[in-house]
Structures are given as structure tokens and as C-alpha cells.
C-alpha positions in Angstrom: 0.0 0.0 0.0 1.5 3.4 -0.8 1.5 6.8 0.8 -0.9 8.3 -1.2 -3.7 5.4 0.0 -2.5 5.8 3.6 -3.2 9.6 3.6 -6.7 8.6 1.8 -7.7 6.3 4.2 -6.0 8.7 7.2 -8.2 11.4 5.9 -11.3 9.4 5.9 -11.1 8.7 9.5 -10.0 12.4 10.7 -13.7 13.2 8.9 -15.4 10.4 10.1 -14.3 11.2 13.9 -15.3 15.0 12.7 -18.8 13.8 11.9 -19.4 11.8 14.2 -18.4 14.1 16.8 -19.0 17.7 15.3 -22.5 16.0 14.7 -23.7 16.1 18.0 -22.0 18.9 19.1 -24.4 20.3 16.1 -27.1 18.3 16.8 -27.2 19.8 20.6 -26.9 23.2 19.4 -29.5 23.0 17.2 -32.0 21.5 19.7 -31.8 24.4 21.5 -34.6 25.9 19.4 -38.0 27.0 21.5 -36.4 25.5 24.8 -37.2 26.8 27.9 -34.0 28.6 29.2 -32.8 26.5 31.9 -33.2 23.4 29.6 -31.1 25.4 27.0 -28.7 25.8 30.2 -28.7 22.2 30.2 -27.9 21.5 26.7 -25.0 23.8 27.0 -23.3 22.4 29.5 -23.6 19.1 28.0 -20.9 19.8 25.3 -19.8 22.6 27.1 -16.7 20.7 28.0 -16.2 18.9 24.4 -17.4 21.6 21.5 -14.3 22.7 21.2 -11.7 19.6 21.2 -14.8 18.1 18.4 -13.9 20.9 16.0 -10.0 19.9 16.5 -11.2 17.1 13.7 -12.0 19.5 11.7 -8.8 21.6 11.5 -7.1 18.5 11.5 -8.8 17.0 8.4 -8.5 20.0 7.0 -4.6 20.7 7.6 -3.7 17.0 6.9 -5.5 17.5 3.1 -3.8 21.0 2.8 -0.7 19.0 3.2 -1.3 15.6 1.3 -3.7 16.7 -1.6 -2.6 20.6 -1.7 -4.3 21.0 -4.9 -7.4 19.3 -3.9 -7.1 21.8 -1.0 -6.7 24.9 -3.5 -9.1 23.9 -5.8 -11.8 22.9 -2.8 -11.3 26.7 -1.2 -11.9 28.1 -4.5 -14.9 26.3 -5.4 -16.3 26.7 -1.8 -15.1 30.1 -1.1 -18.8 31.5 0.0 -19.6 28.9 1.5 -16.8 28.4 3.5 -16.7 31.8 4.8 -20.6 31.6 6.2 -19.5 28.6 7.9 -16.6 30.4 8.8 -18.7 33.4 10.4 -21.4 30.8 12.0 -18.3 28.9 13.5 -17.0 31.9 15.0 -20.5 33.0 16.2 -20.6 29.5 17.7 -17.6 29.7 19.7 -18.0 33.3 21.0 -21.2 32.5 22.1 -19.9 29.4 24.0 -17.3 31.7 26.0 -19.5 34.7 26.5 -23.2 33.2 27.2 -22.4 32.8 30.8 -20.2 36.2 31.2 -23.7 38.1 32.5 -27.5 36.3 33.7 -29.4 38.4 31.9 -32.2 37.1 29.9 -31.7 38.9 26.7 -27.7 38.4 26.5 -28.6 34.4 27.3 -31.0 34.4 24.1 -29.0 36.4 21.9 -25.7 33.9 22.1 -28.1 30.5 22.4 -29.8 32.4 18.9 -26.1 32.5 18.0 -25.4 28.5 19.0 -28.1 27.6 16.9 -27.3 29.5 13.9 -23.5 28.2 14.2 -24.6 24.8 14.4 -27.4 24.6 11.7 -25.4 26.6 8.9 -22.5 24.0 9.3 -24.3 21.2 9.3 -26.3 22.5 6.2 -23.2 23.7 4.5 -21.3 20.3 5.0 -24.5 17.7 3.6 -23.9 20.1 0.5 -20.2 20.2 0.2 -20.2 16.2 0.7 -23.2 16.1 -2.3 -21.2 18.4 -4.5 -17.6 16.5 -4.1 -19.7 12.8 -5.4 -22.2 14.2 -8.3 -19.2 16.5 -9.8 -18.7 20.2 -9.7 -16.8 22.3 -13.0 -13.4 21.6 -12.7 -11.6 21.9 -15.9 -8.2 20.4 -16.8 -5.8 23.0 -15.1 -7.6 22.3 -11.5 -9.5 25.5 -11.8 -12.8 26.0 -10.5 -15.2 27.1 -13.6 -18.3 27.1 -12.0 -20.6 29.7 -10.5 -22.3 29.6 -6.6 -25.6 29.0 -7.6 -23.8 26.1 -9.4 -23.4 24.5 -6.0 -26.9 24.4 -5.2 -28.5 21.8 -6.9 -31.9 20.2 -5.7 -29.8 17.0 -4.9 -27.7 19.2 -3.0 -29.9 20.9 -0.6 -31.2 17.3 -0.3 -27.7 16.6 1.3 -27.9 19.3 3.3 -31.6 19.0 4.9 -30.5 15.2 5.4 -26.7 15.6 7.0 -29.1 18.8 9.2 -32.1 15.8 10.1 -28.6 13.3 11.3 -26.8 15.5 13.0 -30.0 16.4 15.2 -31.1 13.0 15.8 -27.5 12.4 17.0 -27.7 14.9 19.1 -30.6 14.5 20.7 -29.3 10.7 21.3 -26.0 12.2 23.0 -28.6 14.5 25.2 -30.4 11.0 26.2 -26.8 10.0 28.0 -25.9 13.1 29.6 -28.9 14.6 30.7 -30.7 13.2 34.4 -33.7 15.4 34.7 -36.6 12.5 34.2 -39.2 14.6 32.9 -36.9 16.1 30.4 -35.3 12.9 29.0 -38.6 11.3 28.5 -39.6 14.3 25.9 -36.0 13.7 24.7 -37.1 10.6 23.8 -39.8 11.3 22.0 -38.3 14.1 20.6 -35.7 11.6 18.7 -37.7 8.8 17.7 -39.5 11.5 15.5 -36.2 13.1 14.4 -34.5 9.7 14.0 -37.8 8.8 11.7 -37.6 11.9 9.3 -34.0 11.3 9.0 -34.6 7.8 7.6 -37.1 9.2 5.3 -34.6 12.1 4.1 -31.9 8.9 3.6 -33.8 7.3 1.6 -34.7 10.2 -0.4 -31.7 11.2 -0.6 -29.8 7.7 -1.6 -32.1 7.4 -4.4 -31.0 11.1 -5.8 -27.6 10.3 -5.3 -28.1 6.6 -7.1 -29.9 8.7 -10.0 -27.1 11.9 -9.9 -23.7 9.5 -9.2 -22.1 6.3 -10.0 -22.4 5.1 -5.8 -24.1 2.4 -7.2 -21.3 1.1 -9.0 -19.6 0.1 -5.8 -20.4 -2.9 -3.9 -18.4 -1.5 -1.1 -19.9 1.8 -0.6 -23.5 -0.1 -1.1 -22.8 -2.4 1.3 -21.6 0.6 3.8 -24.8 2.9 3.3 -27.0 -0.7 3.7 -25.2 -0.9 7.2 -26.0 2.4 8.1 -29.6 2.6 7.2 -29.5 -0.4 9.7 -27.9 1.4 12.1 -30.1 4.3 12.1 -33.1 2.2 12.1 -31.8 0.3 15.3 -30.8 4.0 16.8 -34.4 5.1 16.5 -36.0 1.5 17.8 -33.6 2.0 21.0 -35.1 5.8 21.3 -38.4 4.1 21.2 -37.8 1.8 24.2 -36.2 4.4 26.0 -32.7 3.0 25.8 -30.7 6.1 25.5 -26.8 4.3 25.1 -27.9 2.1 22.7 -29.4 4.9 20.2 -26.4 6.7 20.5 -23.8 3.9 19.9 -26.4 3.1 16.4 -26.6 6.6 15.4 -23.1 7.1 15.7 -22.1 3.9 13.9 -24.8 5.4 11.7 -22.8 8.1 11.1 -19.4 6.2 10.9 -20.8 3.6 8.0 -22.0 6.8 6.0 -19.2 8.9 5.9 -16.6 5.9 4.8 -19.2 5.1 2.2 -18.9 8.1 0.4 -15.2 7.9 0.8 -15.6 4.7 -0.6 -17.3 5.9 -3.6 -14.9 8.5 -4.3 -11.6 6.6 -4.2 -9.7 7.0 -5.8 -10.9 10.2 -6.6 -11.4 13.2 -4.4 -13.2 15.7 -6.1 -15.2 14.7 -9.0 -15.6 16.9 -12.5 -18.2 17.0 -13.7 -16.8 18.3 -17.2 -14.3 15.3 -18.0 -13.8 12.2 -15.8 -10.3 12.6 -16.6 -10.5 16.1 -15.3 -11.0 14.7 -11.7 -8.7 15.5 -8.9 -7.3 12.3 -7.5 -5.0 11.1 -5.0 -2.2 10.8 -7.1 -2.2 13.6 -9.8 -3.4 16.0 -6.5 -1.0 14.4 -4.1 2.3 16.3 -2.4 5.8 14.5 -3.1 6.6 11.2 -1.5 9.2 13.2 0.9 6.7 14.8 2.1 4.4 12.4 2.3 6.5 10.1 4.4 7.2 12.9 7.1 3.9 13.0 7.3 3.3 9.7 8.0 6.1 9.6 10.8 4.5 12.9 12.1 1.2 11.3 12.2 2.5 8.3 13.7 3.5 9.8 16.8 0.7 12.5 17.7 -2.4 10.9 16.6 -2.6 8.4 19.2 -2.0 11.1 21.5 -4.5 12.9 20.5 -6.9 10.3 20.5 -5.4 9.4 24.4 -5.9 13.0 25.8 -9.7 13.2 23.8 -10.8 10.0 24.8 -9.6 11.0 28.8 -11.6 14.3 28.4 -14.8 12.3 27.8 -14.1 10.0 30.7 -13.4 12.7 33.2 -16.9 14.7 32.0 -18.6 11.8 31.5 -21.4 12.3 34.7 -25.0 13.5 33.7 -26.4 16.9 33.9 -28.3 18.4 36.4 -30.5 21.2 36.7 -28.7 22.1 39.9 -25.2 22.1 37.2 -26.5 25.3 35.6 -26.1 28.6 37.0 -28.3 30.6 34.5 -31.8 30.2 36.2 
């Protein structure tokens, strides 16, 4: 197996950590909508100790492309430039508001930053079901790497399918992670309720959504990938069964395995490619003909070697250590 594969395959599970972890953190954010304030509290604290090391994925999907596949990188940035930097502006409403909701108790300042949680976590999620949509059907990318396209270009019915469907996910798995950390009775049992219904209109936008993208892409063309998005229709089905009965682990550990099978099956469908034209398949930015030199490729590797598991060490102890439910006598904002 050569470096180029590894860095594909290292890639795939830097985003499918990111999604599976940014996707609660979302998911929570945007279930913040019409709560009562001391259940928003609630909410809040919940991630409150994990938001931040989640987005770390991110960054470091996105640095370890910049420095594999730098031109899928530069070509990528140039095709999603707007839409990049709304994300850009909800993620740094996000985080603000994380930092400065608590600052003072009064009621206005506690709605404008929770207004600003939600917005930060819906416009990512959005953004991201129609970036992954875009990279498999194709985008205009002619044979210098260049972007050719316009914005609207981006915004395809199948699309904004994506998006609605990665937004319906991420707030099923959200709720799910709420139905583990949250001890207030009353609560949890509306939580309940609250995902099998989410959990149900997410399997509905799947299926819409698999059949757009078997009609729009060549997914179908892989066993692999259809035996991956088989596994986590299965999943989510189980994750919204457990909801049902109440079992609040169990939906979680589905929807998150859910979330695991999907994202490796669009990797799946991809490889070898990683951005798809949509003008000439030859035009398509691969692993190879996008790839950095094998020097630098195998410092990577050692680099990568070394600090991953760290990472994955120190992430995995931060969970453990906050890893108690919340109260209503946790929050402070009343």
C-alpha cells in the first residue's frame, strides 16, 4: 500500500471522527430551538466541555489535506469560497457565544448567544451535507484544477437534499447524545420522544436522498460503498427502535455507527478520486495527480504516527473525566 492510500484512508477517518463528533455537538446546538432557558442551560453544559476539542477534527482533516492533496485543498477553497466563509462566520458565532453566554445572567444576552449556538450549528451542518453532495455528483473543474463554475452552481436540488439530510442526522444524534448526559426525568422522557421523530424523518430524508444520489452519481457502481450505506440505514433504524424503548446508550452507539458507515461510504465511492468533475472524468482530482511529493508524504506519515494516538489518548480521557450527567442544579443561568 502506498502513501498516497494511507493519507486517503488517514483522511477518511480524521472526517469520520469530525462527523461523528461535530455531529452532535451540532445536533445539541440546534435543539436548543423553542427551549425553555434552563433546559437550554442544560444543553450547553452538556458539550460545554467537548465543542471545542470536536472541531479539532476538523482543523485537522482540513490541515492534513492542505498538506497531502494541496491541490485538492486549493481547488476545494476556490470552489467553496462562500460557502466556506458563512460557515466560517457561524463557527466563530458559535464559539463566542460558547465563551461569553455565561459572562452576565441576563435574559436577553442568554438568548442572543443561544440564537447564536443555533445559527453556528445549523449553517455547518447545512453547509457540510452540500459540500459532501457536491464532491460525489461533480462540480466544473476543468483540466488545469480551476474552479469554472458559479455559486448558484453548487446548489442543486440533490444538494440541498444533502444538506436537509446531513441537518435531520446530526439532530437525531444529538438528541441521542442529550439522552446519555442529561438526568432530569421529565426532560429525558420528551428527549425521547423528541428523537424517535427526528430519528424517523432522517430515515425518510436517507432514503430520499440515496435514491437522488443513485440517480445523480455512479455510488451504485460500488459494492463497497453499497454495502456501507446498507449498514447504516441499519444502524439508524436500530438507533431510532432503542429511542423508542427508552434505551438512550444504545441509540447513541447506532446513530453514531450510523454516522461512521456513511461517511466511509462516500469515501468509498470516491476513491480514488477526491473531487469529481463534472466536465471530464479525466479532469478529476485524485489522489495521485493532486498528491504532495513522497518526501513529504512520508514525514507526514512519521509525524502522524506519533501524535495521533496522543491525541486520541488525551480526547478519549476528556470524555471519561466529564462523562457524569447533567443536572439542573449544574447550571447557574436560572
Amino acid at each position: 500500500m502506498d502513501l498516497n492510500i494511507v493519507w486517503f484512508i488517514l483522511i477518511t477517518v480524521l472526517f469520520t471522527g469530525f462527523f461523528i463528533l461535530e455531529g452532535f455537538d451540532y445536533g445539541v446546538g440546534m435543539m436548543l430551538l423553542g427551549r425553555p432557558k434552563n433546559e437550554r442551560s442544560q444543553f450547553v453544559r452538556a458539550i460545554g466541555p467537548v465543542w471545542d476539542g470536536n472541531e479539532v477534527w476538523m482543523i485537522t482533516a482540513g490541515g492534513a489535506t492542505f498538506a497531502a492533496f494541496p491541490h485538492v485543498y486549493a481547488t476545494m477553497f476556490s470552489t467553496f469560497y462562500l460557502a466556506l466563509f458563512l460557515m466560517l462566520l457561524a463557527l466563530i458565532m458559535r464559539g463566542v457565544a460558547f465563551e461569553l453566554r455565561g459572562k452576565l445572567k441576563y435574559s436577553d444576552w442568554i438568548n442572543f448567544w443561544d440564537c447564536s449556538i443555533m445559527f453556528g450549528s445549523f449553517v455547518p451542518a447545512l453547509l457540510w451535507g452540500v459540500a459532501v453532495t457536491n464532491l460525489l455528483r461533480g462540480v466544473p473543474i476543468d483540466f488545469q484544477m480551476h474552479y469554472v463554475g458559479t455559486f448558484l452552481d453548487l446548489l442543486s436540488p440533490c444538494a440541498l437534499l444533502g444538506g436537509i439530510f446531513f441537518v435531520l442526522l446530526f439532530a437525531f444524534h444529538g438528541t441521542n447524545f442529550l439522552l446519555i448526559k442529561i438526568a432530569d426525568k421529565g426532560l429525558l422522557e420528551e428527549l425521547q420522544k423528541k428523537s424517535f421523530c427526528l430519528g424517523s424523518s432522517a430515515l425518510v430524508g436517507y432514503v430520499l436522498f440515496a435514491a437522488a444520489m443513485a440517480h445523480d452519481t455512479d455510488i451504485l457502481s460500488k459494492p463497497g460503498t453499497i454495502i456501507l450505506l446498507g449498514l447504516s440505514i441499519a444502524a439508524l433504524i436500530a438507533s431510532c427502535a432503542s429511542a423508542k424503548r427508552g434505551c438512550g446508550c444504545r441509540a447513541f452507539i447506532s446513530s453514531t455507527l450510523s454516522v461512521a458507515f456513511l461517511t466511509i461510504g462516500f469515501f468509498t465511492a470516491l476513491f480514488p478520486r477526491i473531487m469529481v468533475s463534472s466536465l471530464s472524468p479525466e479532469w478529476s482530482l485524485n489522489i495521485y495527480n493532486a498528491a504532495s511529493t513522497p518526501h513529504t508524504l512520508t514525514l507526514m506519515t512519521i509525524a502522524a504516527a506519533i501524535f495521533v494516538p496522543i491525541v486520541l489518548l488525551y480526547q478519549g480521557w476528556t470524555y471519561k473525566v466529564f462523562k457524569d450527567r447533567v443536572t439542573p442544579a449544574d447550571v447557574h443561568y436560572h
